[in-house]
OpenMM code with the backbone's topology and positions (N, CA, C; nanometers):
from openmm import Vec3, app, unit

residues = "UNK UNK UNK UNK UNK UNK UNK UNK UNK UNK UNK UNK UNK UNK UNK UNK UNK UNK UNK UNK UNK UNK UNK UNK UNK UNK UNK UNK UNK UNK UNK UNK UNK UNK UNK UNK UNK UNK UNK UNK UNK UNK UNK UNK UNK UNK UNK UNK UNK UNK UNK UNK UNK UNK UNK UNK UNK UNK UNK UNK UNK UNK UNK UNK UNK UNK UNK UNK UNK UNK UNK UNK UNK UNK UNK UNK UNK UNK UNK UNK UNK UNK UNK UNK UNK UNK UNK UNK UNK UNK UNK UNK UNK UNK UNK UNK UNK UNK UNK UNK UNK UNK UNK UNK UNK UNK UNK UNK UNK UNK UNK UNK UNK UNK UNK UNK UNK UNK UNK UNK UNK UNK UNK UNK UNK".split()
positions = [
    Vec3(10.5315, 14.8457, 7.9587),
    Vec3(10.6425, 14.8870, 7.8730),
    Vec3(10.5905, 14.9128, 7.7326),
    Vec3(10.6401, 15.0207, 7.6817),
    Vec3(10.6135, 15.0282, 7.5392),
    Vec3(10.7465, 15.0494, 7.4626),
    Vec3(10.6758, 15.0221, 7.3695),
    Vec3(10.8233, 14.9733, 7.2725),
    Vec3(10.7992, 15.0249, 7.1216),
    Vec3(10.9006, 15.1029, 7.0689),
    Vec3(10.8950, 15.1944, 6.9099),
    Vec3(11.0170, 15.1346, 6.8377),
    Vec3(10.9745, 15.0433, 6.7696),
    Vec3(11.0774, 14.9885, 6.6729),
    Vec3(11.0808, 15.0967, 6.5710),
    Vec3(11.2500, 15.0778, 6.5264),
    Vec3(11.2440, 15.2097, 6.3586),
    Vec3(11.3634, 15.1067, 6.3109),
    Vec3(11.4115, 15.1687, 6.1449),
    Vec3(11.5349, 15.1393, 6.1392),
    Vec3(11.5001, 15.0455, 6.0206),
    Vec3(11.3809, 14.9729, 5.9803),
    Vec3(11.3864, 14.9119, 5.8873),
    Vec3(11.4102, 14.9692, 5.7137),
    Vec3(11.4090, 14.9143, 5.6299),
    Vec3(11.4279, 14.9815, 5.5160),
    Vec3(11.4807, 14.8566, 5.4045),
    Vec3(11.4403, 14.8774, 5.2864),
    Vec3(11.5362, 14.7915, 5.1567),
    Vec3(11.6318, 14.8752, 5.1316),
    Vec3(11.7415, 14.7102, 5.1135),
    Vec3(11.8548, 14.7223, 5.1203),
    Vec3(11.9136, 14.6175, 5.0301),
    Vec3(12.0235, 14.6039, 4.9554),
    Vec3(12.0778, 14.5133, 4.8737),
    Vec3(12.1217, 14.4293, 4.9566),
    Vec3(12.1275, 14.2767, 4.8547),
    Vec3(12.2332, 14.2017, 4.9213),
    Vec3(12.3362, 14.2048, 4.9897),
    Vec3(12.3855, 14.1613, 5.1005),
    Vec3(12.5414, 14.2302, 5.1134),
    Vec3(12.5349, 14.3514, 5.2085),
    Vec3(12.4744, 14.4624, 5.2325),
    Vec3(12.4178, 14.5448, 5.2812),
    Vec3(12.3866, 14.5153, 5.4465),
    Vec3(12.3739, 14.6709, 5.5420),
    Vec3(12.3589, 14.6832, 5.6811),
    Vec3(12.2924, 14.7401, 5.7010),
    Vec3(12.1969, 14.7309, 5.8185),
    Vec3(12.1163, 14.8005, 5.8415),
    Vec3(12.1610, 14.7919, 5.9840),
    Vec3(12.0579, 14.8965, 6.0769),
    Vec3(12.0639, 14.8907, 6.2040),
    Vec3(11.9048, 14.9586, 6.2759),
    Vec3(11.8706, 14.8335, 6.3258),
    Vec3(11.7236, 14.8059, 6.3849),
    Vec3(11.7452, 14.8926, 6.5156),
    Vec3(11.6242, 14.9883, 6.5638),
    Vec3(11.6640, 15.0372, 6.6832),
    Vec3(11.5124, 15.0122, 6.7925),
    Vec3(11.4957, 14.9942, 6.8878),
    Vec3(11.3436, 14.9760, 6.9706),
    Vec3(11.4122, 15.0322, 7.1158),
    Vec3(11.3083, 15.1566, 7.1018),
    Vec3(11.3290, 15.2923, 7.2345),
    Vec3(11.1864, 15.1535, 7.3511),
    Vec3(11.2313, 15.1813, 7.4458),
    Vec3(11.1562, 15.1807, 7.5306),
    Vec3(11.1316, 15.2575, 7.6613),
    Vec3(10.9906, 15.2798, 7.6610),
    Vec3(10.9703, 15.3370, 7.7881),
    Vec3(10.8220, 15.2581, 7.9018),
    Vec3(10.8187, 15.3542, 8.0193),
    Vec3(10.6936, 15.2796, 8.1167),
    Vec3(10.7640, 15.2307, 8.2438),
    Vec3(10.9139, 15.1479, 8.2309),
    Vec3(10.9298, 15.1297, 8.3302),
    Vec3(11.1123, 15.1435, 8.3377),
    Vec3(11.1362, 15.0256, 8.4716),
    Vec3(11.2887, 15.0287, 8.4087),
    Vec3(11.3467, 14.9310, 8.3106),
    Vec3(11.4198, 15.0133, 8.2232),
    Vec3(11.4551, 14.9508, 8.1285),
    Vec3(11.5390, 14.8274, 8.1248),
    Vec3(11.6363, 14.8710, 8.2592),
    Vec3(11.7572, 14.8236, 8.2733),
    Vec3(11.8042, 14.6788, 8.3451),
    Vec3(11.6375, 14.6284, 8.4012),
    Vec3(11.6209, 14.5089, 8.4061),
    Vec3(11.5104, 14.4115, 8.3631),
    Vec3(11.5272, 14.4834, 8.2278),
    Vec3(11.4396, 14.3912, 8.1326),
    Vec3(11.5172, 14.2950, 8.0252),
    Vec3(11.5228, 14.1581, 7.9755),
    Vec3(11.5421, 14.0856, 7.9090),
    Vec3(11.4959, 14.1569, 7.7861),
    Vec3(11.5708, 14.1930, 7.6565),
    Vec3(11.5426, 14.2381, 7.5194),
    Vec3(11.5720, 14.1093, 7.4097),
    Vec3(11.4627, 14.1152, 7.3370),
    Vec3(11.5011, 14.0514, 7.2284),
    Vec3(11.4106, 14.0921, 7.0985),
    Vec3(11.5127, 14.0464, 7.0112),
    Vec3(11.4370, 14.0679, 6.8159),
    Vec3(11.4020, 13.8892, 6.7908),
    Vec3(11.2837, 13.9685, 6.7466),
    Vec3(11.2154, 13.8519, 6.6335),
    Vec3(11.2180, 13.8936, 6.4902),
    Vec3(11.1614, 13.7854, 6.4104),
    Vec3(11.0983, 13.8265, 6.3186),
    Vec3(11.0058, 13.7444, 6.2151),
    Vec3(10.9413, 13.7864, 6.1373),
    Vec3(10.8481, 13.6924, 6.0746),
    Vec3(10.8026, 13.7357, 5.9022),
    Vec3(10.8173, 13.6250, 5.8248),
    Vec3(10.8605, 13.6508, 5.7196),
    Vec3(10.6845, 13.6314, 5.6522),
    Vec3(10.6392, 13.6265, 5.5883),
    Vec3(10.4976, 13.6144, 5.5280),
    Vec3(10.4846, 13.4691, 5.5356),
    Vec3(10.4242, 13.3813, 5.5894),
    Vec3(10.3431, 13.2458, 5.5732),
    Vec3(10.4126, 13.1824, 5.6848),
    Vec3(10.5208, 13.2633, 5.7590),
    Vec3(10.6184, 13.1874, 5.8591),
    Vec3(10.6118, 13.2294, 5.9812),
    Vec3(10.6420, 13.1352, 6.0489),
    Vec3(10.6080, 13.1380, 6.2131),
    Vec3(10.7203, 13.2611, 6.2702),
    Vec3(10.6488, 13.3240, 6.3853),
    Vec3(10.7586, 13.4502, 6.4461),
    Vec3(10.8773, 13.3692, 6.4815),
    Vec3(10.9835, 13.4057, 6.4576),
    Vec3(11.1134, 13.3127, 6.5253),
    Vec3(11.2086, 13.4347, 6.6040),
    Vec3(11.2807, 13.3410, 6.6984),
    Vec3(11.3792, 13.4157, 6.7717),
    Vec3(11.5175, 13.4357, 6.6380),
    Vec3(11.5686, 13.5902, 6.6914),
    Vec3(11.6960, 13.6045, 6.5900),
    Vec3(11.7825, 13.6272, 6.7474),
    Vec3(11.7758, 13.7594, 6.8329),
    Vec3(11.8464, 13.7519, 6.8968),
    Vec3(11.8255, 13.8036, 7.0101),
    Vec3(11.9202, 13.7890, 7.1423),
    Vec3(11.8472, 13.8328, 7.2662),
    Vec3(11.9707, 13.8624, 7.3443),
    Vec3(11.9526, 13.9570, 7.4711),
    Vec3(12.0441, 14.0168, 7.5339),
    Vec3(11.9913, 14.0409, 7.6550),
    Vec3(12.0836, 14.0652, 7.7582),
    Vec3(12.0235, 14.0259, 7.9107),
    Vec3(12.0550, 14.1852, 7.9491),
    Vec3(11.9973, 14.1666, 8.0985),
    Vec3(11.9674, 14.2974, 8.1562),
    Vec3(12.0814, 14.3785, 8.1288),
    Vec3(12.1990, 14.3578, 8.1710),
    Vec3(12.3314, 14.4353, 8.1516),
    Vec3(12.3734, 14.4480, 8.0163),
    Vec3(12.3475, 14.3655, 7.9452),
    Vec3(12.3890, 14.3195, 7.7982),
    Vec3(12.5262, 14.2237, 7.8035),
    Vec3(12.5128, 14.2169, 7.8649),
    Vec3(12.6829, 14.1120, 7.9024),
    Vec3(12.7120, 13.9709, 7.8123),
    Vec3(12.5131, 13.9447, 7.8166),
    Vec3(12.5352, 13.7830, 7.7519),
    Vec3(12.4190, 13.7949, 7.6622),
    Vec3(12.4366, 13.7319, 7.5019),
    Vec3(12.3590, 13.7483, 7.4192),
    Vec3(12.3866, 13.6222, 7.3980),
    Vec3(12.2540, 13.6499, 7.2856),
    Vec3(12.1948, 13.4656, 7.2358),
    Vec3(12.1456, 13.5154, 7.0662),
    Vec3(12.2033, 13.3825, 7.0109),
    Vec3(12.1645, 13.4580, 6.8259),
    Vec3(12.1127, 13.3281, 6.7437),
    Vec3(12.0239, 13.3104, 6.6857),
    Vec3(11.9538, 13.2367, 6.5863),
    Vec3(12.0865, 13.1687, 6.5213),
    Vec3(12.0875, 13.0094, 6.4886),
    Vec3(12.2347, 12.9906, 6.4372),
    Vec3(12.2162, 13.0915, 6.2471),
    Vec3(12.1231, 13.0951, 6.2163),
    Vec3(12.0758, 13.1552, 6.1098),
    Vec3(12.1392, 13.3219, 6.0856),
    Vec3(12.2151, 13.3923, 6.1706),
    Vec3(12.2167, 13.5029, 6.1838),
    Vec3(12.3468, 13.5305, 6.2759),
    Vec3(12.3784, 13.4214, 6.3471),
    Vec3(12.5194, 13.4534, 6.3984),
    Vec3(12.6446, 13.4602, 6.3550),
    Vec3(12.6974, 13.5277, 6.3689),
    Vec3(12.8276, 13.6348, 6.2936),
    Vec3(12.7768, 13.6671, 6.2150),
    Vec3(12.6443, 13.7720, 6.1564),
    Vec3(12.6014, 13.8407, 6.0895),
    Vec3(12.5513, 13.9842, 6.1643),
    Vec3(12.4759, 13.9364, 6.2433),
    Vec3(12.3670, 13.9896, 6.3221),
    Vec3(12.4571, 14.0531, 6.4820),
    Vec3(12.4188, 14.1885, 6.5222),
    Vec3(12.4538, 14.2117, 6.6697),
    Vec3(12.3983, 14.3139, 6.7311),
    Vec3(12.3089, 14.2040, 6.8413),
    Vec3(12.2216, 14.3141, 6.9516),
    Vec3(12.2825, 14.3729, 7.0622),
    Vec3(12.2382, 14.5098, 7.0707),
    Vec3(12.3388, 14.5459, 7.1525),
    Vec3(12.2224, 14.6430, 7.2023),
    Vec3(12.2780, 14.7113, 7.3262),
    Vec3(12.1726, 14.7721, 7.4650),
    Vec3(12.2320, 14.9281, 7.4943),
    Vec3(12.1746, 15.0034, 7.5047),
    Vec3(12.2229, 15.1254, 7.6184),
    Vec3(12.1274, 15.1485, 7.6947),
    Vec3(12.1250, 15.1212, 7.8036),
    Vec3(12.0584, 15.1188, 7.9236),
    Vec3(12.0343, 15.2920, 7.9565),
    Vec3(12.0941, 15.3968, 7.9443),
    Vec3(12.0765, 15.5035, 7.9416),
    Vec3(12.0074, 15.5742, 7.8809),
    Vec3(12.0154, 15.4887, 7.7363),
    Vec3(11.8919, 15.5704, 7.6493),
    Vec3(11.7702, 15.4833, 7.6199),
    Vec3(11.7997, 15.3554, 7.7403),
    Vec3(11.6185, 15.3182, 7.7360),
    Vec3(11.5907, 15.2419, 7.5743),
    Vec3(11.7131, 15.1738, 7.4946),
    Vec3(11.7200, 15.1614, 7.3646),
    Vec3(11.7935, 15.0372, 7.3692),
    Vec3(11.7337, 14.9206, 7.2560),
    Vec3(11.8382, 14.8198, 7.2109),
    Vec3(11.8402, 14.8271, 7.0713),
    Vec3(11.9704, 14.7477, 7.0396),
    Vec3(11.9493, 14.7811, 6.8906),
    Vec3(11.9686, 14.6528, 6.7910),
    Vec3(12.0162, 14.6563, 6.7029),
    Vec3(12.0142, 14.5058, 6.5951),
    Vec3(12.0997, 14.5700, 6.5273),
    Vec3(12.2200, 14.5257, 6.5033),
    Vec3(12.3384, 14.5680, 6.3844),
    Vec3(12.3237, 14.4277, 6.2729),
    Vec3(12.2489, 14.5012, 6.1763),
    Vec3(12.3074, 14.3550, 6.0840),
    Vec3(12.3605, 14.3764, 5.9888),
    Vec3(12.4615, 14.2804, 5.9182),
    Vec3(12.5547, 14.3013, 5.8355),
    Vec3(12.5127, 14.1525, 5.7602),
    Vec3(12.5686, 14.1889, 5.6397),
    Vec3(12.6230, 14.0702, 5.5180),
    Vec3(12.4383, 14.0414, 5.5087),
    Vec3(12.3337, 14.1269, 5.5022),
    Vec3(12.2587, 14.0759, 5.4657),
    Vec3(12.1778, 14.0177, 5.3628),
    Vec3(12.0801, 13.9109, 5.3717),
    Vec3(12.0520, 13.8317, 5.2550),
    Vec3(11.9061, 13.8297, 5.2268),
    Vec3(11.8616, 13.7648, 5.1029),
    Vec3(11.7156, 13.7921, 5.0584),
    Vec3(11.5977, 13.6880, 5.1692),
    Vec3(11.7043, 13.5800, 5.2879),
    Vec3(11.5985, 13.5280, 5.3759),
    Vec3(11.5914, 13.6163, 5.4536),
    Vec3(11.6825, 13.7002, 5.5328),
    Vec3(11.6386, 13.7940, 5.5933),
    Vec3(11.5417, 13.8786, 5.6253),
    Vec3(11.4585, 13.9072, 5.4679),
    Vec3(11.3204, 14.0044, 5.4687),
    Vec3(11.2506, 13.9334, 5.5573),
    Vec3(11.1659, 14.0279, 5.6291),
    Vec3(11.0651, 14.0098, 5.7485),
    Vec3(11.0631, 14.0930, 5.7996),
    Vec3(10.9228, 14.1344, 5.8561),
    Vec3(10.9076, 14.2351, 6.0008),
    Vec3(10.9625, 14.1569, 6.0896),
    Vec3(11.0572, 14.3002, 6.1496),
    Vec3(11.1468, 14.2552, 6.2533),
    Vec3(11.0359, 14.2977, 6.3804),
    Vec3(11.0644, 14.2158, 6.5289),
    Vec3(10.9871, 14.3005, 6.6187),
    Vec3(11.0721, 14.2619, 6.6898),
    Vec3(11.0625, 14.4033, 6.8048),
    Vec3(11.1410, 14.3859, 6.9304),
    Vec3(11.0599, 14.3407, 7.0393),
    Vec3(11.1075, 14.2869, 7.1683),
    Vec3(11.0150, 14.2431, 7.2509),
    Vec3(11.1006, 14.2507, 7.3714),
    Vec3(11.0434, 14.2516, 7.5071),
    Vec3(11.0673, 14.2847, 7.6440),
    Vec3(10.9987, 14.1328, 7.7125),
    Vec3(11.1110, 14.0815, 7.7830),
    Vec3(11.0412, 13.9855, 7.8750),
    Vec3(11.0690, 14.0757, 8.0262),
    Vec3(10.9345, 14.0986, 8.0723),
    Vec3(10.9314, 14.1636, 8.1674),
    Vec3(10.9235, 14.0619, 8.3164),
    Vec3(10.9771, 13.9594, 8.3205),
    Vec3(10.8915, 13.8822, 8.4498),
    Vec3(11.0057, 13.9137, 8.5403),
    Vec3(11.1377, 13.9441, 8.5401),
    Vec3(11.2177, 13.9382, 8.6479),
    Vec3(11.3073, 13.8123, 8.6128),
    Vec3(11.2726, 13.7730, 8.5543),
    Vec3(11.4010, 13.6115, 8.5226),
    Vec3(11.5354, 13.7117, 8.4328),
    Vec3(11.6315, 13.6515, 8.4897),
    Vec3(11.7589, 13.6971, 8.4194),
    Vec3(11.8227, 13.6273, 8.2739),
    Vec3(11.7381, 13.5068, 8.2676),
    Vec3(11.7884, 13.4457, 8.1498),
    Vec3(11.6800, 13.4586, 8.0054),
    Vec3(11.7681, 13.4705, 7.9068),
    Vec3(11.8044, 13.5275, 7.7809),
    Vec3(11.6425, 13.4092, 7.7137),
    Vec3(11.5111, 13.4701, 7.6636),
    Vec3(11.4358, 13.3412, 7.5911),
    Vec3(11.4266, 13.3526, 7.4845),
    Vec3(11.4216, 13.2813, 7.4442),
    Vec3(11.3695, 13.3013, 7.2710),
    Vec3(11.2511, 13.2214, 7.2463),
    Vec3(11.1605, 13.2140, 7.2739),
    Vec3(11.0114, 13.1722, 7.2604),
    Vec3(10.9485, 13.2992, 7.2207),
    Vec3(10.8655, 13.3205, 7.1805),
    Vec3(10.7578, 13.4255, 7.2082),
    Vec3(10.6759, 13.4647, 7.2967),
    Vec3(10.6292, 13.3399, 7.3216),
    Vec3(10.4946, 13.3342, 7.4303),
    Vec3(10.6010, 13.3657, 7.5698),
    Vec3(10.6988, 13.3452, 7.5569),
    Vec3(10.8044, 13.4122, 7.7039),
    Vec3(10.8046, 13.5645, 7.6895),
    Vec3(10.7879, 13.6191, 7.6517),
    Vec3(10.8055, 13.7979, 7.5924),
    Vec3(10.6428, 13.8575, 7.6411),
    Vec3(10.6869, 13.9649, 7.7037),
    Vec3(10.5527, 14.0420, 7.7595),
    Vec3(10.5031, 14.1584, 7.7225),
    Vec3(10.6017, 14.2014, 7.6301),
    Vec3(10.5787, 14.3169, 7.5728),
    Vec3(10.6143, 14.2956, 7.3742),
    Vec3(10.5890, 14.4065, 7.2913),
    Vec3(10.5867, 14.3715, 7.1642),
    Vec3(10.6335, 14.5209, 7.1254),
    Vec3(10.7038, 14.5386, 7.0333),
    Vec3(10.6760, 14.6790, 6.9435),
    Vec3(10.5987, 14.6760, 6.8432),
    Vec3(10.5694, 14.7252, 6.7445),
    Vec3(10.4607, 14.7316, 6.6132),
    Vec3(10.5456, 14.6748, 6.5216),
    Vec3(10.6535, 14.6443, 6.5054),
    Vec3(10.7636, 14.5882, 6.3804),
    Vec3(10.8209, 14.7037, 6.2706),
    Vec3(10.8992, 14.6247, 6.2093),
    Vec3(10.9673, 14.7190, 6.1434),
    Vec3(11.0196, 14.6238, 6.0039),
    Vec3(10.9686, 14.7089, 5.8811),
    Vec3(10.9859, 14.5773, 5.7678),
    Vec3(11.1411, 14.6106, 5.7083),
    Vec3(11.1238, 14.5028, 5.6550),
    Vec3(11.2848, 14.4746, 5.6475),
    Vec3(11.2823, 14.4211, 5.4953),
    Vec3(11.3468, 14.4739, 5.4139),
    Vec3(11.3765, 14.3845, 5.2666),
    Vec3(11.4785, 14.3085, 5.2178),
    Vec3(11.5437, 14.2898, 5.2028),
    Vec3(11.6776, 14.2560, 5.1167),
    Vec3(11.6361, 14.1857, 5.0181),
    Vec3(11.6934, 14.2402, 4.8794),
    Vec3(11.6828, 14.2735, 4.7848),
    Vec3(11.8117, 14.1487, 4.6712),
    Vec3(11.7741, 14.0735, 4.6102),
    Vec3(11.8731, 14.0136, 4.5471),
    Vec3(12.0000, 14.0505, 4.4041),
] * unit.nanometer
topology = app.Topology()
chain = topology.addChain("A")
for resn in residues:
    res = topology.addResidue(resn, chain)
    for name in ("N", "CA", "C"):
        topology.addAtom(name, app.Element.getBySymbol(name[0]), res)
């Protein structure tokens, strides 16, 4: 699977962006998606994750009711809606594919089999 994160950009406080990661290689549509991200001196952390259908998502308590991942299985694409954002927020965001066939939602890293290149992210105070 390969994976093209876009969508990053500075942005003010308060401010939305929307993270997008195309994938292609295989099927899309039963792959586990999720966003990370990692801020300079800080460990990659889970923000949010969404299952094959997109039916059931999982969100960092850091980012929930802010943050919303969402899937189109047609265009091979998930995405990251974030809103009300803040100056912890900055970090390369990365998207990631757990490819093993398990249906449930991880947020580890070392669970994720695939990576995109990231996408930097500012917010601005």
């Amino acid at each position: 699977v390969q994976l093209q994160a876009s969508g990053g950009g500075l942005v003010q406080a308060g401010g939305s962006l929307r993270l997008s990661c195309a994938a292609s290689g295989r099927t899309f549509s039963r792959i586990v998606m999720g966003w990370f991200r990692q801020a300079p001196g800080k460990q990659r952390e889970f923000v949010a994750g969404i299952s094959w259908s997109g039916d059931r998502t999982s969100y960092a308590d850091s980012v929930k009711g802010r943050f919303t991942i969402s899937r189109d299985n047609a265009k091979n694409t998930v995405y990251l809606h974030m809103n009300s954002l803040k100056p912890e927020d900055t970090a390369v965001y990365y998207c990631a594919a757990a490819a093993d066939g398990r249906v449930a939602i991880r947020t580890l890293p070392h669970e994720y089999t695939y990576w995109g290149q990231g996408t930097q992210v500012t917010v601005s105070s």
